[in-house]
Backbone as CSV, one residue per row, in Angstrom:
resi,resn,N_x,N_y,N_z,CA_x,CA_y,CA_z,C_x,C_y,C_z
1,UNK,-97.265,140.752,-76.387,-97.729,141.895,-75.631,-98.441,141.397,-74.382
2,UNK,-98.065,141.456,-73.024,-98.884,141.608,-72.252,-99.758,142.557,-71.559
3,UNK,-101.006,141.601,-71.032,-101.959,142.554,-70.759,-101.952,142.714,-69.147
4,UNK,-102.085,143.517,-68.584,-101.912,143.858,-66.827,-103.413,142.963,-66.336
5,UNK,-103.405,142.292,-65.621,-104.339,141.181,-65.180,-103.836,141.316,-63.411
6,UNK,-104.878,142.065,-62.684,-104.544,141.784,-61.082,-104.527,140.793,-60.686
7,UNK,-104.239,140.201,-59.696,-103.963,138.873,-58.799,-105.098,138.992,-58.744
8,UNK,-105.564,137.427,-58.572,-107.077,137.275,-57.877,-106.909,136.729,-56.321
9,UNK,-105.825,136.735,-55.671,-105.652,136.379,-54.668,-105.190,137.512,-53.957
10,UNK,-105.359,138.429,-54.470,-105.203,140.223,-53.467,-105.506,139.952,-51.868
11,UNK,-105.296,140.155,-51.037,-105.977,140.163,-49.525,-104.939,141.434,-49.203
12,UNK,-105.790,141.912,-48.013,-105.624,143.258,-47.343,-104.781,142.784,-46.029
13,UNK,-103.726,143.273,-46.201,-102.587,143.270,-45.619,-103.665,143.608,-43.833
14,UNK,-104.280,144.734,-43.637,-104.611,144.659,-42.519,-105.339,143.801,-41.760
15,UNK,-105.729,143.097,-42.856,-107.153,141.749,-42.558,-106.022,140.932,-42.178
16,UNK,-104.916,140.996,-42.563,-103.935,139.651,-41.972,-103.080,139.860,-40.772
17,UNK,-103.250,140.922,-40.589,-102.796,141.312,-39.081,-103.814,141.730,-37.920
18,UNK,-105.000,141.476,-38.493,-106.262,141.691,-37.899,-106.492,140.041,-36.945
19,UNK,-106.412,138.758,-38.316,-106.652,137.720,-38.066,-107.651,137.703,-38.692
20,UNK,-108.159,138.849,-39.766,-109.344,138.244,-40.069,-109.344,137.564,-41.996
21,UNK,-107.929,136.995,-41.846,-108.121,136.126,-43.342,-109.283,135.425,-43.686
22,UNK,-109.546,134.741,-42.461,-110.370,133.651,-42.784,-111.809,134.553,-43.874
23,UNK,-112.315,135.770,-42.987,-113.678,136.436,-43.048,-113.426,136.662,-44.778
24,UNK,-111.964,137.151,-45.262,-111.512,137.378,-47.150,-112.219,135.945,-47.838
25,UNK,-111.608,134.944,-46.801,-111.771,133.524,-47.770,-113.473,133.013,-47.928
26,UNK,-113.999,133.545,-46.589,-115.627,133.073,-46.268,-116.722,133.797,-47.644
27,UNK,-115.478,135.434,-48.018,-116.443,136.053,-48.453,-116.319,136.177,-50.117
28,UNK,-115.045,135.729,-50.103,-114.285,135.293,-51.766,-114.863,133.777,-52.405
29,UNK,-115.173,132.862,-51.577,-115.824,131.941,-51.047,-116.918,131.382,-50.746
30,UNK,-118.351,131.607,-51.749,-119.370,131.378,-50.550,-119.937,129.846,-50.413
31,UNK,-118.982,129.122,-51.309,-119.267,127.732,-50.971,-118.815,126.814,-49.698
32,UNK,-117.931,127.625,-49.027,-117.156,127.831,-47.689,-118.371,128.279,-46.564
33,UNK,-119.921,128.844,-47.185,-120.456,129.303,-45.796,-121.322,128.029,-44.975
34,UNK,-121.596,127.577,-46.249,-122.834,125.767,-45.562,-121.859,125.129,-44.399
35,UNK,-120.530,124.798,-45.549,-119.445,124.430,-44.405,-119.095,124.790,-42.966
36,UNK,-118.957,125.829,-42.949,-118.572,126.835,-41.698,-119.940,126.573,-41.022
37,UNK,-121.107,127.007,-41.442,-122.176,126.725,-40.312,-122.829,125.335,-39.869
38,UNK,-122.192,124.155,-40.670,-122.087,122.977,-40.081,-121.041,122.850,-39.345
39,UNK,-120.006,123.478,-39.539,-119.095,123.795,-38.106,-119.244,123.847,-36.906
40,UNK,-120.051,125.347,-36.559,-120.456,125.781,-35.783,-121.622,125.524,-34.968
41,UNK,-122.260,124.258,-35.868,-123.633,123.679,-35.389,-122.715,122.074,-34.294
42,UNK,-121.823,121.721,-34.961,-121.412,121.210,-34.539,-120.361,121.183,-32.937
43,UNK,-119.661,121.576,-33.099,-118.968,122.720,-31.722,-119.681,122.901,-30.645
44,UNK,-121.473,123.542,-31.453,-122.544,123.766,-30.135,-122.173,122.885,-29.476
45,UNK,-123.079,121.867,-30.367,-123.746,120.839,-29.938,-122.159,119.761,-28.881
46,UNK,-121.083,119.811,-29.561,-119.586,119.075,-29.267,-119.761,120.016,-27.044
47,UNK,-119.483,121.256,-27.037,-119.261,122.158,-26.079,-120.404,122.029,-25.109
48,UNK,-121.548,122.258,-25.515,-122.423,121.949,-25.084,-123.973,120.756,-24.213
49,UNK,-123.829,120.032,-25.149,-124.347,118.825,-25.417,-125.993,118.941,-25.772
50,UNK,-126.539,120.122,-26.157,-127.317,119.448,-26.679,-127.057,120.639,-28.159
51,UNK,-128.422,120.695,-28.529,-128.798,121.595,-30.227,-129.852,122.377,-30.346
């Protein structure tokens, strides 16, 4: 007998024509956020030159 079990990988079709997959994965994800804002600390500092 099976039991009906949703995908856990569901994403919203409009979020993917939006471009905004990434924001599903950041928020499905939150071990993905330290990452991302050492990203973005980085980039500054890369674009910029200083911090």
């Amino acid at each position: 007998r099976r039991l009906y079990r949703p995908r856990k990988d569901v994403r919203l079709k409009s979020g993917e024509n939006l471009g905004l997959e990434w924001l599903y994965r950041l928020l499905s994800q939150p071990s993905r956020i330290k990452r991302q804002i050492r990203l973005l600390r980085y980039l500054t500092w890369h674009y910029t030159g200083q911090m």
